[in-house]
Legacy VTK file of the C-alpha trace (Angstrom):
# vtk DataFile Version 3.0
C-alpha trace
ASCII
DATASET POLYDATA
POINTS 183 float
0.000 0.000 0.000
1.252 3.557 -0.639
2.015 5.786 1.652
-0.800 8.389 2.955
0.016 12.092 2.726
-0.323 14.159 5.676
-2.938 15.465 4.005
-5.385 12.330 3.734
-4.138 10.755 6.761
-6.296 13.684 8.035
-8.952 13.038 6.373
-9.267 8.969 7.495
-8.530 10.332 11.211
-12.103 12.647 10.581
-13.585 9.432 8.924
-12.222 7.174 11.615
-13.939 9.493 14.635
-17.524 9.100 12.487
-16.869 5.381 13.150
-16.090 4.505 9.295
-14.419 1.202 9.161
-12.988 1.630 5.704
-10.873 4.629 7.305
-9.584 1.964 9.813
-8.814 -0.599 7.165
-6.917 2.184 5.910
-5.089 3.452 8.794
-4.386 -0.512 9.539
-2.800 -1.271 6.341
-0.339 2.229 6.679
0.328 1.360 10.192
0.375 -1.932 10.928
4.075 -2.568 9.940
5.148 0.298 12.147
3.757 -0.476 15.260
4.439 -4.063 14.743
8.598 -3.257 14.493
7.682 -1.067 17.520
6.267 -3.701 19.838
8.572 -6.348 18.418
12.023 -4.263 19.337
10.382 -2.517 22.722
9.486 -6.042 23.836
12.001 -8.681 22.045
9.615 -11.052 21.434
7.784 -11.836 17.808
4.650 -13.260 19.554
4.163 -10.704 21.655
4.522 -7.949 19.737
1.973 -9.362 17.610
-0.672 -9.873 20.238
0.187 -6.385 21.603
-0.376 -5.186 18.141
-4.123 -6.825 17.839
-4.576 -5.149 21.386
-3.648 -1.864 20.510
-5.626 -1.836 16.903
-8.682 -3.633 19.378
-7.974 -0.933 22.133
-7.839 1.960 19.723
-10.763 1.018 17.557
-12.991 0.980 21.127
-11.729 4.652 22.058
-11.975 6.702 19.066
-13.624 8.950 20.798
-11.525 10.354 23.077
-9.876 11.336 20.056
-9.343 15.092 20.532
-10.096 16.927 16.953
-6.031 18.343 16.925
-4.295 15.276 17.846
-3.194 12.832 15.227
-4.319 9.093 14.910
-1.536 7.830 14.798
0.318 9.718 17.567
-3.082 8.016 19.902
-2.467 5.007 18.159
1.405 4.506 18.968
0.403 5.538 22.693
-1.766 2.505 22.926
1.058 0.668 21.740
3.432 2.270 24.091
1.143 1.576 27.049
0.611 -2.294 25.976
4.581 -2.367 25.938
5.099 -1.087 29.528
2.322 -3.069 30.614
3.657 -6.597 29.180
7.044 -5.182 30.767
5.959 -4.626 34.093
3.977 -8.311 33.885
7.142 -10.088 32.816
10.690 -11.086 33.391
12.707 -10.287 29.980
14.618 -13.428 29.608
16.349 -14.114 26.048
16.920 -17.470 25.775
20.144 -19.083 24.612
20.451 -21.233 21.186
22.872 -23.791 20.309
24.592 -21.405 18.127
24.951 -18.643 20.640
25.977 -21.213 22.990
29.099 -21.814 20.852
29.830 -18.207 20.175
29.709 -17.781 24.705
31.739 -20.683 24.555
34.429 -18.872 21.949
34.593 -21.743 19.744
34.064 -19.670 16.807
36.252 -16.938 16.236
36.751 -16.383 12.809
35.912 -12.326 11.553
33.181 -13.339 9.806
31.141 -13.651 12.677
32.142 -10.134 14.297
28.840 -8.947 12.204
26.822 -11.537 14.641
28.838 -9.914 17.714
27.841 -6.264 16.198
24.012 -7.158 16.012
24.096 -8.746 19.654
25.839 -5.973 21.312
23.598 -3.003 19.375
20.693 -5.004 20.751
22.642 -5.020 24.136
23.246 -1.736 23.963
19.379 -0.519 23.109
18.416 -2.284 25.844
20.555 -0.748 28.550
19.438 3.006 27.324
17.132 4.274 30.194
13.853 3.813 29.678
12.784 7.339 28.185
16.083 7.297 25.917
15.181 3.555 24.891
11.580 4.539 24.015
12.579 7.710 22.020
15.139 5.631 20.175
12.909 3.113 19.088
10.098 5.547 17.856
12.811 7.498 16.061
14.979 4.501 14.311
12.447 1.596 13.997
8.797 3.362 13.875
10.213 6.446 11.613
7.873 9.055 13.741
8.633 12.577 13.577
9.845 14.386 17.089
6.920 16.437 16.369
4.874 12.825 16.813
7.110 11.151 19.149
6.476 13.959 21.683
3.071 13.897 21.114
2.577 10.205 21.453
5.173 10.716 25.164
3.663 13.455 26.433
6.946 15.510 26.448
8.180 18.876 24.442
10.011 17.853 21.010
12.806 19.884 22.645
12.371 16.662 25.257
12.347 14.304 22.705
15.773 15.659 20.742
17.533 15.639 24.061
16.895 12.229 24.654
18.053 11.241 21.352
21.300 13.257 21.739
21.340 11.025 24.804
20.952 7.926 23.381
22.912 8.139 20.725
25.927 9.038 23.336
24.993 6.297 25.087
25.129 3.904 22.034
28.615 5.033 20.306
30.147 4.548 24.092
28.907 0.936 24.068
29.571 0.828 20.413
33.186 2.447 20.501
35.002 -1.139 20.247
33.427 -1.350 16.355
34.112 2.346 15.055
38.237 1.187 15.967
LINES 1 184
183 0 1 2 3 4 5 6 7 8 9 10 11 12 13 14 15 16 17 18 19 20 21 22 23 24 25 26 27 28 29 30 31 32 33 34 35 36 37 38 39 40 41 42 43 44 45 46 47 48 49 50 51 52 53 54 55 56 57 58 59 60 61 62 63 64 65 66 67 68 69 70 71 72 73 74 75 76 77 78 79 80 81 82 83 84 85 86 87 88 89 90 91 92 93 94 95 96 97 98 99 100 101 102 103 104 105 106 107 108 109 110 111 112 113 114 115 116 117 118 119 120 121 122 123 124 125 126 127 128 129 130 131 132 133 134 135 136 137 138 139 140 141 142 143 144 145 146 147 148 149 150 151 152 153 154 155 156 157 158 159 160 161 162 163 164 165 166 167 168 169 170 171 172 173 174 175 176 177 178 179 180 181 182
């Protein structure tokens, strides 16, 4: 599906708050994809993220209106999502298990340079995961969601001036961890 202008996604977020369900096929189809990679990298966990997903289409769909006429769809709808998220969080223990192939990689049995792209991948993950929790969440909606500061501070409740400080911060925070790989 192509992209919707600024323009029209206006116009499905008026249909939407009439209760039109073709406007939420719509804003489903654009969406979808982005709060799925949301949900999948805030939480780590494919299943999840997809049942948080349903939850948060389910969840939005049932509160329409309390929709305010100048605030975006989408900004409500990747609050949802962010609420889900914390919730799950707060309900479980992140624990990631370990495969047979990590195992060997732990164990240093493979140590050939062709798998320092395997050690990059782990440690960025690492390394998203130990941002503080406002950096972390900023981060994601920035790199993985592609949402605006305008829209990320909407969707957080903070001042885009907020939201650009905490990227400045977690960006910091992520070539530190990262320095070993920019040698």
């Amino acid at each position: 599906m192509a992209h919707i202008s600024p323009e029209k996604l206006t116009e499905v977020c008026r249909l939407l708050k009439q209760g039109n369900e073709d406007a939420m096929r719509q804003l489903f189809l654009e969406t979808q994809p982005k709060i799925f990679n949301y949900l999948l990298r805030f939480t780590g966990n494919r299943e999840v993220a997809e049942d948080l997903t349903q939850e948060s289409f389910i969840n939005f769909w049932l509160s329409l209106y309390r929709i305010e006429s100048d605030h975006s769809c989408v900004a409500y709808l990747f609050t949802i999502a962010r609420h889900h998220a914390l919730n799950h969080i707060k309900r479980t223990v992140r624990t990631v298990p370990i495969d047979e192939e990590h195992q060997v990689f732990l164990n240093g049995k493979c140590a050939n340079a062709e798998n320092s792209e395997v050690y990059l991948i782990d440690d960025y993950q690492k390394a998203i995961d130990s941002l503080p929790k406002r950096c972390k969440e900023t981060f994601l909606l920035s790199r993985f969601s592609d949402l605006q500061y305008s829209e990320i501070a909407v969707i957080m409740g903070v001042s885009v001036q907020t939201v650009k400080n905490q990227m400045n911060k977690a960006i910091s925070l992520l070539r530190i961890d990262l320095k070993k790989y920019s040698e």
